[in-house]
N, C-alpha and C positions, 0 to 999 in steps of 0.2 A: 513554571517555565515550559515551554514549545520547543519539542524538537522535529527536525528534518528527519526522518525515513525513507532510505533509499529502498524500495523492497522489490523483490525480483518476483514478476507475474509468477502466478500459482496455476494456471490451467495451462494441462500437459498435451502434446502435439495429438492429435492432430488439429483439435480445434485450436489451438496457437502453435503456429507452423513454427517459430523461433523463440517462443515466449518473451519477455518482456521487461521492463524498470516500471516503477510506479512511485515517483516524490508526493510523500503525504507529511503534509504538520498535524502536530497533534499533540496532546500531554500526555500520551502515557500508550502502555502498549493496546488496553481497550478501547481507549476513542480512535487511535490506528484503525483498529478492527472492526467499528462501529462506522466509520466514514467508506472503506475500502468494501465491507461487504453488502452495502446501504447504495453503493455505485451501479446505475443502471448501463452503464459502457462495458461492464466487463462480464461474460460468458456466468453464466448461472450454473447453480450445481457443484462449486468448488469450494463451499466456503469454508469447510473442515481444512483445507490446503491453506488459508490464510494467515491464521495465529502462527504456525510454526515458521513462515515464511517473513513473517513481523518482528519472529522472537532473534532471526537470523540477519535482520537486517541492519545496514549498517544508522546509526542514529549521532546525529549533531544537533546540540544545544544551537537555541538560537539567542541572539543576545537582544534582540527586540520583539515585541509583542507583534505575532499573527494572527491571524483567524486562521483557524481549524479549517483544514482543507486537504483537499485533492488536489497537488498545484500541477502536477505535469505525469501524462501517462504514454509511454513508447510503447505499443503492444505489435503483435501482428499476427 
C-alpha cells in the first residue's frame, strides 16, 4: 500500500527564505527518501536533513494504487 507524505522542506534560510511542503507517494519511508533526495528541483547539500524530516511527516494511506512520486512541491 502507497502513502501520501506531507514533508516540510529541509533546507534552512537563507537559501529557502520561508521553507517549504513537499507531497510525495511512496511505500515506505526509503523510497520517500530515495525519490525526495534523487529531485533535481531542490537545493543540494541537504540530504542528511531529509530522513528525519520524513520520519516527522505527516503520512496517509491511500486506498488506490499510485505511481511513486513527487506529486506537488511549495518551496521558496
Amino acid at each position: 500500500m502507497k502513502r501520501l507524505y506531507i514533508v516540510d522542506y529541509w533546507v534552512p534560510f537563507p537559501q529557502s527564505e520561508y521553507g517549504g511542503v513537499i507531497n510525495v507517494i511512496a511505500e515506505n519511508d526509503n523510497e520517500a527518501f530515495k525519490l525526495l533526495s534523487s529531485e533535481k528541483e531542490f537545493v543540494p547539500g541537504y540530504e542528511d536533513r531529509i530522513m528525519p524530516n520524513i520520519l516527522r511527516a505527516q503520512k496517509f494511506d491511500l486506498s488506490s494504487e499510485y505511481k511513486s512520486m513527487v506529486v506537488d512541491a511549495f518551496l521558496t
